[in-house]
KOLROZA-930286 format. One record per residue: x, y, z of N, C-alpha, C in turn; residue in three letters. Coordinates in Angstrom, 1 decimal, m for minus. Layout:
% residues N
<r><n_px>X</n_px><n_py>Y</n_py><n_pz>Z</n_pz><ca_px>X</ca_px><ca_py>Y</ca_py><ca_pz>Z</ca_pz><c_px>X</c_px><c_py>Y</c_py><c_pz>Z</c_pz><rest>Ala</rest></r>
...
***
This chain:
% residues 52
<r><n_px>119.9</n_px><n_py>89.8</n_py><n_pz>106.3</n_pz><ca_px>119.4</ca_px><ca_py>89.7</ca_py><ca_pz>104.9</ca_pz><c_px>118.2</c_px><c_py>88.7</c_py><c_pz>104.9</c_pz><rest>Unk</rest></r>
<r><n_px>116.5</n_px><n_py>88.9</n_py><n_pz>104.9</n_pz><ca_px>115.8</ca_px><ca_py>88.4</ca_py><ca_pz>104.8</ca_pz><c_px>116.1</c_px><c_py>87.1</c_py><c_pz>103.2</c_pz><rest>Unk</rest></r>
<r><n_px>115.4</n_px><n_py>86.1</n_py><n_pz>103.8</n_pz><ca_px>115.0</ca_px><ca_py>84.8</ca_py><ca_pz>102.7</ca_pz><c_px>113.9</c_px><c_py>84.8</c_py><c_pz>102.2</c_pz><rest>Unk</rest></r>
<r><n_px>114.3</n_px><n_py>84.0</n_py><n_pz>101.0</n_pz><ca_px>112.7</ca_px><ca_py>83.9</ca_py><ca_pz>100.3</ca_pz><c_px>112.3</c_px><c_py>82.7</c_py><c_pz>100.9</c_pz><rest>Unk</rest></r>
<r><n_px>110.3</n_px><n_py>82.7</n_py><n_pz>100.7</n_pz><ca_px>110.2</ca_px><ca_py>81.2</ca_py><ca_pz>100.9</ca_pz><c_px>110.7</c_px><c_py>80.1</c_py><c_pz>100.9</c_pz><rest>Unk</rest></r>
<r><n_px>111.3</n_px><n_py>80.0</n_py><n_pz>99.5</n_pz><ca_px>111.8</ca_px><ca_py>79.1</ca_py><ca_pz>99.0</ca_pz><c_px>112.9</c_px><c_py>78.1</c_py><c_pz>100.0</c_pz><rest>Unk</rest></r>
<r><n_px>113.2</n_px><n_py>79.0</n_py><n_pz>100.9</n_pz><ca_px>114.9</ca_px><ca_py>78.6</ca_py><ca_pz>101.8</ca_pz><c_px>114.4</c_px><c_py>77.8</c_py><c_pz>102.9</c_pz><rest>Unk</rest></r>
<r><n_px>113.0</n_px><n_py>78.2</n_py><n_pz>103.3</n_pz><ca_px>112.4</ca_px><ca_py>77.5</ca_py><ca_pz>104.6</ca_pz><c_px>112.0</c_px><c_py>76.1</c_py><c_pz>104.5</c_pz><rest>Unk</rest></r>
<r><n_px>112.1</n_px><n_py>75.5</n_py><n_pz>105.0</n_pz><ca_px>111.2</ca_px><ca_py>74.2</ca_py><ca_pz>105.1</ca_pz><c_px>110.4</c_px><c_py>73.4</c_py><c_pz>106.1</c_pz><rest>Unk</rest></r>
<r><n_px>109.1</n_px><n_py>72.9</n_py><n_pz>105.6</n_pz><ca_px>108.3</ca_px><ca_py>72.6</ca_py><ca_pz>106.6</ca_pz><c_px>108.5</c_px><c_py>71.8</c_py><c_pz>107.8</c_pz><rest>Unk</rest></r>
<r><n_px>108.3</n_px><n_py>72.2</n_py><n_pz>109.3</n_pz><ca_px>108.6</ca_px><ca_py>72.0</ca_py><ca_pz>110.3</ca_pz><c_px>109.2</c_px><c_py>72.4</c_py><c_pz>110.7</c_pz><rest>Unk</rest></r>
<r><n_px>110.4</n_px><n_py>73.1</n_py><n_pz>110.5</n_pz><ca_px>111.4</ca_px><ca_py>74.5</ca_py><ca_pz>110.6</ca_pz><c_px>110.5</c_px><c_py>75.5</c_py><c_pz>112.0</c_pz><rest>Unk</rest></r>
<r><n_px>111.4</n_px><n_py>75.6</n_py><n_pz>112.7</n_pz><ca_px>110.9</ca_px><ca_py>76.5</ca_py><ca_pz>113.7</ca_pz><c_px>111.7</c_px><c_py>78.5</c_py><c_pz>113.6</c_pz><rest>Unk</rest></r>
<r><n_px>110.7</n_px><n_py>79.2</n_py><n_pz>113.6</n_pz><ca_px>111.7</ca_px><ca_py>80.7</ca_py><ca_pz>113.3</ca_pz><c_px>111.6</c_px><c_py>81.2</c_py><c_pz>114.3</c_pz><rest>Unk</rest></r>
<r><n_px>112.0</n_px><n_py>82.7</n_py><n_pz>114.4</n_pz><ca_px>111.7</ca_px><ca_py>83.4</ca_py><ca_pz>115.7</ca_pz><c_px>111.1</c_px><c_py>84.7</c_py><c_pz>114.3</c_pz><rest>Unk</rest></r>
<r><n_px>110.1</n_px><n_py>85.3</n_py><n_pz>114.6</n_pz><ca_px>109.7</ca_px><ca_py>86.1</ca_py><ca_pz>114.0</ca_pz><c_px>108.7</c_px><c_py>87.4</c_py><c_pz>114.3</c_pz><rest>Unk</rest></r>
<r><n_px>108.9</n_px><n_py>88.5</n_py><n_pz>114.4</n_pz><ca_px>108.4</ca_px><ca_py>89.3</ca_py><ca_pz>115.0</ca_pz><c_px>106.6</c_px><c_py>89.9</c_py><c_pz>114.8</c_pz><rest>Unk</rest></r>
<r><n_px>105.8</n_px><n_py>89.3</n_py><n_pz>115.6</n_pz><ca_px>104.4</ca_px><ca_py>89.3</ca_py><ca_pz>115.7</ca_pz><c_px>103.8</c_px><c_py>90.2</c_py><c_pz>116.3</c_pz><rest>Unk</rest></r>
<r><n_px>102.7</n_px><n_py>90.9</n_py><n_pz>115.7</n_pz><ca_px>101.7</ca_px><ca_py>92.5</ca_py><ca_pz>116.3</ca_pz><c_px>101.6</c_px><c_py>91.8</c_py><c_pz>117.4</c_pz><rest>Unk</rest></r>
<r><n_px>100.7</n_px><n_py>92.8</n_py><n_pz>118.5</n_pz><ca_px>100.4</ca_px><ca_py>92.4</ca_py><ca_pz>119.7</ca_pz><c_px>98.7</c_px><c_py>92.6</c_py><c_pz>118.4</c_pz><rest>Unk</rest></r>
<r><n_px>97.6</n_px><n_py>92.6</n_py><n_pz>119.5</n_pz><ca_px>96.4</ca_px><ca_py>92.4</ca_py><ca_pz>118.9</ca_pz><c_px>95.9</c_px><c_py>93.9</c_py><c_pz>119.1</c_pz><rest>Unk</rest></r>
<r><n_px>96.2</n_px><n_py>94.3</n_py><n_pz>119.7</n_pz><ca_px>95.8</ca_px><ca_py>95.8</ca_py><ca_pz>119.3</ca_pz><c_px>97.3</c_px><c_py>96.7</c_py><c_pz>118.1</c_pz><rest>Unk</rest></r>
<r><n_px>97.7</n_px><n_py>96.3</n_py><n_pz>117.6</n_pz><ca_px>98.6</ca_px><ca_py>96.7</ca_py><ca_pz>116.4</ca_pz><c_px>99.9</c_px><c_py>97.4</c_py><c_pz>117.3</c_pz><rest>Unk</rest></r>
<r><n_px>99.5</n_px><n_py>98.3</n_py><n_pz>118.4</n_pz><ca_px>100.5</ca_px><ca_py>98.9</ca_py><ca_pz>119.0</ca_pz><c_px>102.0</c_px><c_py>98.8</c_py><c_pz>119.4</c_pz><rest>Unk</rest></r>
<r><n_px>101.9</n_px><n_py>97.2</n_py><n_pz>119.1</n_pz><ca_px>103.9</ca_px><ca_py>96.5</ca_py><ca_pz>119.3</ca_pz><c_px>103.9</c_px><c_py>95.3</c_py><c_pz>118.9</c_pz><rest>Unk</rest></r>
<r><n_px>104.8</n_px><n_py>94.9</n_py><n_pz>119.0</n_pz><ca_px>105.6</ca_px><ca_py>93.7</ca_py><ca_pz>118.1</ca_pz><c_px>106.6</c_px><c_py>93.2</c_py><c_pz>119.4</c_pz><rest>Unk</rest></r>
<r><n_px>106.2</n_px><n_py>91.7</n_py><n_pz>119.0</n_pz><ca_px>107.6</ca_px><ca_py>91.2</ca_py><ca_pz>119.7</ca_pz><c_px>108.0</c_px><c_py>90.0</c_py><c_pz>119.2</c_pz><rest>Unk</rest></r>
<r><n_px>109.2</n_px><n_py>89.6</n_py><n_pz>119.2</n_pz><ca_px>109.6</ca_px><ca_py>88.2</ca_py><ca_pz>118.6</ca_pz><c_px>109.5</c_px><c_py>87.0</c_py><c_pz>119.6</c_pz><rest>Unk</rest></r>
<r><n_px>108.6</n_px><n_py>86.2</n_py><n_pz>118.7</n_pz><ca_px>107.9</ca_px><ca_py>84.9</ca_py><ca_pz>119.0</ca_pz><c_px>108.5</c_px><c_py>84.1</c_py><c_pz>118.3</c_pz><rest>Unk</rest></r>
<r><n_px>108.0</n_px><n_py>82.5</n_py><n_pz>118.4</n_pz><ca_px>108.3</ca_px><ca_py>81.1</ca_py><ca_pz>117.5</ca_pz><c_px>106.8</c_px><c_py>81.0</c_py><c_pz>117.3</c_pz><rest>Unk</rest></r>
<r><n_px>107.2</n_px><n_py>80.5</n_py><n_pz>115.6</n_pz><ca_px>107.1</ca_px><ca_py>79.8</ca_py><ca_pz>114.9</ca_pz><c_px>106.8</c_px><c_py>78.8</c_py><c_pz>114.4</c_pz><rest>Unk</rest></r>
<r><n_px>106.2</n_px><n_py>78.0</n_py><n_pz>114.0</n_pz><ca_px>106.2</ca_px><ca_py>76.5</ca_py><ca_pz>112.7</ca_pz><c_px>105.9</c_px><c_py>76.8</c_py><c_pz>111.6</c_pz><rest>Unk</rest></r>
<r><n_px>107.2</n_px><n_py>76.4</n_py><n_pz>110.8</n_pz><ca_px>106.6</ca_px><ca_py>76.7</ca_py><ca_pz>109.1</ca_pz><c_px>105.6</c_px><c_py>75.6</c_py><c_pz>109.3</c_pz><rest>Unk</rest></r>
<r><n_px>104.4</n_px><n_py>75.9</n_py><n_pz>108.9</n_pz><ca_px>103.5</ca_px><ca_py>74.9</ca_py><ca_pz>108.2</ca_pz><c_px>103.4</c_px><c_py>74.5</c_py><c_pz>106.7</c_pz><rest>Unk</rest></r>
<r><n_px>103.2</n_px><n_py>75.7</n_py><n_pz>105.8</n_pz><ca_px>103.2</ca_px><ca_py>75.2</ca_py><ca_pz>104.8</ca_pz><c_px>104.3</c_px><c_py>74.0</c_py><c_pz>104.0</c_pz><rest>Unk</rest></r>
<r><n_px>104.2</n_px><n_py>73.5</n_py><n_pz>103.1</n_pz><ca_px>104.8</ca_px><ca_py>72.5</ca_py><ca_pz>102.3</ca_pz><c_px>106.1</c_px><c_py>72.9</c_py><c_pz>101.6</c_pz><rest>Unk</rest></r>
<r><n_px>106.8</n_px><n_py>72.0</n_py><n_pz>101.6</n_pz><ca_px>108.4</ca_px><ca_py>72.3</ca_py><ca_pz>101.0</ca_pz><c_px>108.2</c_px><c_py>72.6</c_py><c_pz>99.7</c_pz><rest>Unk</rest></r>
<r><n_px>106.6</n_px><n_py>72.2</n_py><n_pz>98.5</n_pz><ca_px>106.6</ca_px><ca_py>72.2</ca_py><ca_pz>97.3</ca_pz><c_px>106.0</c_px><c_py>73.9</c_py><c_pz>97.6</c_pz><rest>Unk</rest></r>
<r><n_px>105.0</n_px><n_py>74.4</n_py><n_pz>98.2</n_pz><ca_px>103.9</ca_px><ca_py>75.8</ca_py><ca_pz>98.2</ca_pz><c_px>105.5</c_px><c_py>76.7</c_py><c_pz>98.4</c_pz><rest>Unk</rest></r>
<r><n_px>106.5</n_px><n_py>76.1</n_py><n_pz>99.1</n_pz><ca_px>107.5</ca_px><ca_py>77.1</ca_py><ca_pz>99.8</ca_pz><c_px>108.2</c_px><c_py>77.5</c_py><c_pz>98.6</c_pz><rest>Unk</rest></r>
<r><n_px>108.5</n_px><n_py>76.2</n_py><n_pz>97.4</n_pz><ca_px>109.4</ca_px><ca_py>76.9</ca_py><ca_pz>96.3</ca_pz><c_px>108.6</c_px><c_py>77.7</c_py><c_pz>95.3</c_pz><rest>Unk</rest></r>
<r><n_px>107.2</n_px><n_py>77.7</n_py><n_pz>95.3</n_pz><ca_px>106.8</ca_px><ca_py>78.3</ca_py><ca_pz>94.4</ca_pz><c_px>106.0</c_px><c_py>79.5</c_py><c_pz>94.7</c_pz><rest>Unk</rest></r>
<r><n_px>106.1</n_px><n_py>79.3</n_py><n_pz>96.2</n_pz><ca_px>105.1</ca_px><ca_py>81.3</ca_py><ca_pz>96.6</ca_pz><c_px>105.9</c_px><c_py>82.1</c_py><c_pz>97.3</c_pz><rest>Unk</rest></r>
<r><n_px>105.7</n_px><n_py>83.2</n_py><n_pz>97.2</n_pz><ca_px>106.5</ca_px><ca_py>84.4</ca_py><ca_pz>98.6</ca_pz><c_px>105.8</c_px><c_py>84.1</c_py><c_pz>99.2</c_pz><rest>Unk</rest></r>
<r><n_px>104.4</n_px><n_py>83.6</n_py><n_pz>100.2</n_pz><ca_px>103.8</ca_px><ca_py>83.5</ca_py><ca_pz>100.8</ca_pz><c_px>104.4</c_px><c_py>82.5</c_py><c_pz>101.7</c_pz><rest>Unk</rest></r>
<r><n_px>104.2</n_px><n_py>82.7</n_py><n_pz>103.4</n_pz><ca_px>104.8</ca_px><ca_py>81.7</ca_py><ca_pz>104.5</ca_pz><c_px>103.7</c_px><c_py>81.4</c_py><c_pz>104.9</c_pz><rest>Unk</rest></r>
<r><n_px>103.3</n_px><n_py>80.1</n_py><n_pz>104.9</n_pz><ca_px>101.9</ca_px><ca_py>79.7</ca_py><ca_pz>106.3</ca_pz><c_px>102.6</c_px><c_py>79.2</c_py><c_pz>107.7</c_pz><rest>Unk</rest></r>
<r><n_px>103.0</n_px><n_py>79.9</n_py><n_pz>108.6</n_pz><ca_px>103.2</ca_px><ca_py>79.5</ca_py><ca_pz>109.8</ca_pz><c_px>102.2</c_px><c_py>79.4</c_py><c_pz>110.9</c_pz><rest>Unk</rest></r>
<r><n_px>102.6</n_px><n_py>79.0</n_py><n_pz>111.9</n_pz><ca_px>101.7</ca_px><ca_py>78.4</ca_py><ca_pz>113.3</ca_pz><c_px>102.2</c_px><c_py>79.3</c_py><c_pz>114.5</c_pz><rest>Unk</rest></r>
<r><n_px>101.7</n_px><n_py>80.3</n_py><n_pz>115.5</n_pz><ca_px>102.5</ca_px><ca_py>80.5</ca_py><ca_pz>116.8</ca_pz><c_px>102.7</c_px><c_py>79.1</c_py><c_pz>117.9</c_pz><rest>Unk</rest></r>
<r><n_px>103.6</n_px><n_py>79.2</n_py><n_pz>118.2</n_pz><ca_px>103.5</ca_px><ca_py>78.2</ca_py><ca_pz>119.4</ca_pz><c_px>103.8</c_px><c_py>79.4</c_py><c_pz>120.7</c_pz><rest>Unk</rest></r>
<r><n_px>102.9</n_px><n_py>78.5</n_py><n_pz>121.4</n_pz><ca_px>102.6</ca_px><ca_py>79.4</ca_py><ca_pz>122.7</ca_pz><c_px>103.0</c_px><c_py>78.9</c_py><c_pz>124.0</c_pz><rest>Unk</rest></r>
***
């Protein structure tokens, strides 16, 4: 069952499934929530970081 932003919090690490750069596949990577605990309760929008 997907979460809203609201559940995440900044510095929280996800595993989340990311294009390759030609669109053709996806694979699940990590994460950093970047955005703010305050942007997180008030948008659907997630600003995350890859770590590589």
């Amino acid at each position: 069952m997907p979460r809203n932003s609201s559940s995440f919090r900044q510095g929280e690490i996800l595993l989340l499934e990311l294009p390759f750069t030609d669109y053709l596949g996806k694979k699940l990577r990590p994460v950093l929530v970047a955005s703010s605990n305050e942007l997180n309760g008030i948008s659907n929008d997630l600003i995350v970081l890859k770590i590589t």
